[in-house]
C-alpha positions in Angstrom: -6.9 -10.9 84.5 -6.0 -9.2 88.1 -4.6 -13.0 89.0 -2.6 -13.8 86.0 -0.6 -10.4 86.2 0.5 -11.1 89.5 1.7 -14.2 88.5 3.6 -13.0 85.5 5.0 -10.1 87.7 6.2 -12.4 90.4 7.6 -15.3 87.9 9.0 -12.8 85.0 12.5 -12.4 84.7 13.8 -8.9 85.2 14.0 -8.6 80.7 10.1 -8.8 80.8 9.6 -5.0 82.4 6.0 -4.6 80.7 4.1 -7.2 82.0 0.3 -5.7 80.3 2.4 -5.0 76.9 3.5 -8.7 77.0 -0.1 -10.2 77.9 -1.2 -8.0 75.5 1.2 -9.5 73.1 0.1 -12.8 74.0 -3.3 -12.3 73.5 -3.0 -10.6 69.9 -1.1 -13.4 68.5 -1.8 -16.4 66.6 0.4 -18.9 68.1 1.6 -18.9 71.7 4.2 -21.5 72.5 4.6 -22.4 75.8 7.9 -24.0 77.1 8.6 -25.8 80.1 11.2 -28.0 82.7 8.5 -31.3 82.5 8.9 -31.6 86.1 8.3 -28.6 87.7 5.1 -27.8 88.9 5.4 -24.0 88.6 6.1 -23.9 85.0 2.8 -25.9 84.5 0.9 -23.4 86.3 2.1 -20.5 84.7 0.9 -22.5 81.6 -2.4 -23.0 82.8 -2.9 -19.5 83.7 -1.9 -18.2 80.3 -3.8 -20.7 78.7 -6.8 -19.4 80.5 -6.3 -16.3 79.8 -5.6 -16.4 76.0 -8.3 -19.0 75.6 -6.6 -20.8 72.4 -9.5 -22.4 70.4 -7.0 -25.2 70.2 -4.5 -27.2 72.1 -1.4 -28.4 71.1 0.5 -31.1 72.8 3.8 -32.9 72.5 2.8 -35.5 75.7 0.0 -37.4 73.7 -1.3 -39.2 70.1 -4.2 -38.1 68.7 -6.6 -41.0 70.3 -5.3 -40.7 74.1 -5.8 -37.0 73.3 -9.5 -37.6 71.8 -9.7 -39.8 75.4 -8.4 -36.8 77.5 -10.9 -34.0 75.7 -13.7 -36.6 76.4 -12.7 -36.7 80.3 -9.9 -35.0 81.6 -10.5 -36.0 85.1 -10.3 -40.0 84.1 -7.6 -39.9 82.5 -5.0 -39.9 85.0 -4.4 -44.0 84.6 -4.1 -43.7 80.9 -1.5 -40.5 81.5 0.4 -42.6 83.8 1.7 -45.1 80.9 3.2 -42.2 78.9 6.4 -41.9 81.2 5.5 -38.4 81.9 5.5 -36.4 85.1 3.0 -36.7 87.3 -1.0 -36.2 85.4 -1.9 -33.4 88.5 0.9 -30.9 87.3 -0.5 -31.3 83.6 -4.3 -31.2 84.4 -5.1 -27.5 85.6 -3.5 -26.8 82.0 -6.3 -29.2 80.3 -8.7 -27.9 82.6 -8.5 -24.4 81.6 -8.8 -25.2 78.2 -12.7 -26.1 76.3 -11.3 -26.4 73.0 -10.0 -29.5 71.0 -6.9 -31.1 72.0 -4.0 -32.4 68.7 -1.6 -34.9 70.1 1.4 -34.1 68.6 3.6 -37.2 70.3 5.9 -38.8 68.1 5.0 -42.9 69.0 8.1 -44.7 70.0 8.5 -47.3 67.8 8.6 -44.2 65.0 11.3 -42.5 67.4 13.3 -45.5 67.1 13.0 -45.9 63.3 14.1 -42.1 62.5 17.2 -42.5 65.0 18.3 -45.3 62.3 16.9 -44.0 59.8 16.7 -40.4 59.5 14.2 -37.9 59.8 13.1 -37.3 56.2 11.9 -41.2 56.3 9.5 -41.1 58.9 8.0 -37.7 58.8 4.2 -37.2 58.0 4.3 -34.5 55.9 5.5 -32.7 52.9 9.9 -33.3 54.1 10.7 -30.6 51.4 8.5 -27.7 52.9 9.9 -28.6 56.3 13.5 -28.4 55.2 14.0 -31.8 56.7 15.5 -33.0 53.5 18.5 -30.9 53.7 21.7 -31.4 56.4 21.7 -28.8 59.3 24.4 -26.5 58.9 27.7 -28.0 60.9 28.0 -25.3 63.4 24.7 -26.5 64.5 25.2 -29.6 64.3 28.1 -29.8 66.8 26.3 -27.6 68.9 23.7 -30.4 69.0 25.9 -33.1 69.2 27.2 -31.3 72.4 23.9 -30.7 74.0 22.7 -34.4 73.8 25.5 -35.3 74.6 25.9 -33.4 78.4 22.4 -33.9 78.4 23.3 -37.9 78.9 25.2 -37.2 81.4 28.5 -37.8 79.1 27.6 -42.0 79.7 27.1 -42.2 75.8 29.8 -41.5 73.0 28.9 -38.4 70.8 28.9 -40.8 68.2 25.0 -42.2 69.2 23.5 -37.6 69.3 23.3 -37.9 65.5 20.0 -39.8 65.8 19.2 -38.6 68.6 19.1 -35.2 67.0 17.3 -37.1 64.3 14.7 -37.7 66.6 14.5 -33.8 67.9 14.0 -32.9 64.2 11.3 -35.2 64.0 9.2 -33.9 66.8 10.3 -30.1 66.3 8.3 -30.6 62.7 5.8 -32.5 63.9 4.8 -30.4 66.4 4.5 -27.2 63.8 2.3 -29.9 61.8 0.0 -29.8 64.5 -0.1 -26.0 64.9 -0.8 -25.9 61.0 -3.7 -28.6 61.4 -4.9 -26.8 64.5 -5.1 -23.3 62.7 -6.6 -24.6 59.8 -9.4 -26.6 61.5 -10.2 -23.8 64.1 -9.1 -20.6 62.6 -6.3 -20.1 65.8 -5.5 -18.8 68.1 -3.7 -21.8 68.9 -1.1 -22.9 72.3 0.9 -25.2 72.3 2.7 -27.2 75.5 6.0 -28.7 75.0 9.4 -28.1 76.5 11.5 -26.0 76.2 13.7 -27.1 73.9 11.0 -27.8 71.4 10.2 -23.7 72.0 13.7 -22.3 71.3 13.1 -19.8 68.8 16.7 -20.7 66.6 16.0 -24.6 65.7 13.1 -25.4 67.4 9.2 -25.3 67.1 8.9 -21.4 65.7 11.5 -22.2 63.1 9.3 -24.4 61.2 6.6 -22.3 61.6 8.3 -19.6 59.5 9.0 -21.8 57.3 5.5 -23.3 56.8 3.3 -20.5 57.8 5.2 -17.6 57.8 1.7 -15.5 58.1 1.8 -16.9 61.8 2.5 -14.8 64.3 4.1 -16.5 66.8 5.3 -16.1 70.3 7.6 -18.4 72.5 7.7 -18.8 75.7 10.6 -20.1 77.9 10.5 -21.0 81.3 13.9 -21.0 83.2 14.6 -22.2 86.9 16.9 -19.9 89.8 17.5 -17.3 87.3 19.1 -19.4 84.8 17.5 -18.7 81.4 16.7 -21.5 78.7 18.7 -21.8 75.9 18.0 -20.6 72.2 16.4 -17.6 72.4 12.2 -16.8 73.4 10.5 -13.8 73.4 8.7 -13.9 76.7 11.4 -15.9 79.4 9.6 -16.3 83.0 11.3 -17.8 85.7 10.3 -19.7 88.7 12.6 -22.3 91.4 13.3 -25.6 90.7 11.8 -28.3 92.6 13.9 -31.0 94.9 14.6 -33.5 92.2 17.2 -36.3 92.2 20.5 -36.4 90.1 19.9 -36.8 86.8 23.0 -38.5 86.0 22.9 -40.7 89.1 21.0 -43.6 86.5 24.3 -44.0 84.6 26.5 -44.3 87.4 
């Protein structure tokens, strides 16, 4: 306890004053979302430490199926070769997260070949689960939209016409509800409470992770973490934002050149 406060206190932003009223929040609630940068080693620190200390009967993850996560619950340790063909960040930044956990893991990954479908042909064609309930049946509203649009788009590094977000956003829609899927299956098999790990813009409170939650569960309560870098806060509102530097990485935009 005594460890994990000092953490918080030295990586909170200067919004989260009460750091025992917020671990205390954390530890009262049902769902505790955890956002992160992938590649930064802090973030997945904090993580781990919060997972510790809430102690989530369950574990969901956006980096992983179910069977390569039934193959990391089995051996966390081994499964650093079968991590490494994901695409994600180094396995070590993930693993103190996976060790601090005993409970079951729910891959919540969206396989790529279904990614690829539902940037063709639309979320509400490839979703497991009741479309309807998740309002993916209906057209986001247009201010949204754009906003969207805008965000994949400076988010490719401007080397792709706005034309191509539309599917891409597809594709954020898709994992958005499938990730809440997974918290639903999660609290319904173990009772909760339940963390998930995901980045942060699956965590957002406005479109992301917590906004098919109420929806679906509205009984939940739920509580999203953000994790920023120098001060710069995450966009899309969370109610816990802590902050930590961002590590030496090269220019994102420097493949499309």
């Amino acid at each position: 306890m005594k460890q994990f406060l000092i953490a918080l206190t030295l990586f909170a932003t200067s919004a989260l004053a009460q750091t025992a009223d917020d671990l205390a929040r954390l530890r009262a609630t049902d769902v505790v979302i955890l956002g992160e940068v992938h590649d930064n080693p802090t973030h997945h620190d904090m993580q781990a430490q919060i997972v510790q200390d809430v102690a989530p009967a369950a574990l969901v993850i956006e980096m992983l199926g179910q069977e390569d996560a039934d193959a990391l619950t089995a051996d966390p340790a081994a499964f650093a070769e079968r991590w490494a063909d994901t695409g994600w960040p180094d396995f070590q930044m993930y693993l103190p997260i996976f060790q601090a956990h005993e409970g079951p893991i729910i891959g919540a990954a969206v396989p790529r070949e279904m990614a690829r479908a539902t940037y063709a042909d639309g979320v509400e064609a490839h979703f497991q689960g009741d479309a309807v309930a998740y309002g993916l049946t209906d057209a986001l509203p247009e201010d949204q939209q754009a906003q969207r649009i805008e965000l994949q788009f400076q988010a490719h590094c401007e080397a792709m016409p706005r034309e191509m977000m539309g599917g891409m956003i597809e594709v954020q829609r898709l994992r958005d509800a499938t990730l809440a899927a997974g918290v639903v299956q999660a609290m319904a098999d173990t009772g909760g409470p339940v963390a998930v790990i995901t980045g942060n813009g699956h965590a957002r409170k406005d479109w992301g992770v917590p906004s098919y939650l109420a929806r679906v569960a509205p009984e939940l309560r739920v509580i999203s973490v953000g994790q920023s870098e120098d001060g710069v806060p995450p966009e899309g509102g969370f109610d816990i934002v802590l902050d930590a530097p961002a590590p030496d990485r090269p220019d994102p935009c420097a493949q499309f050149k």
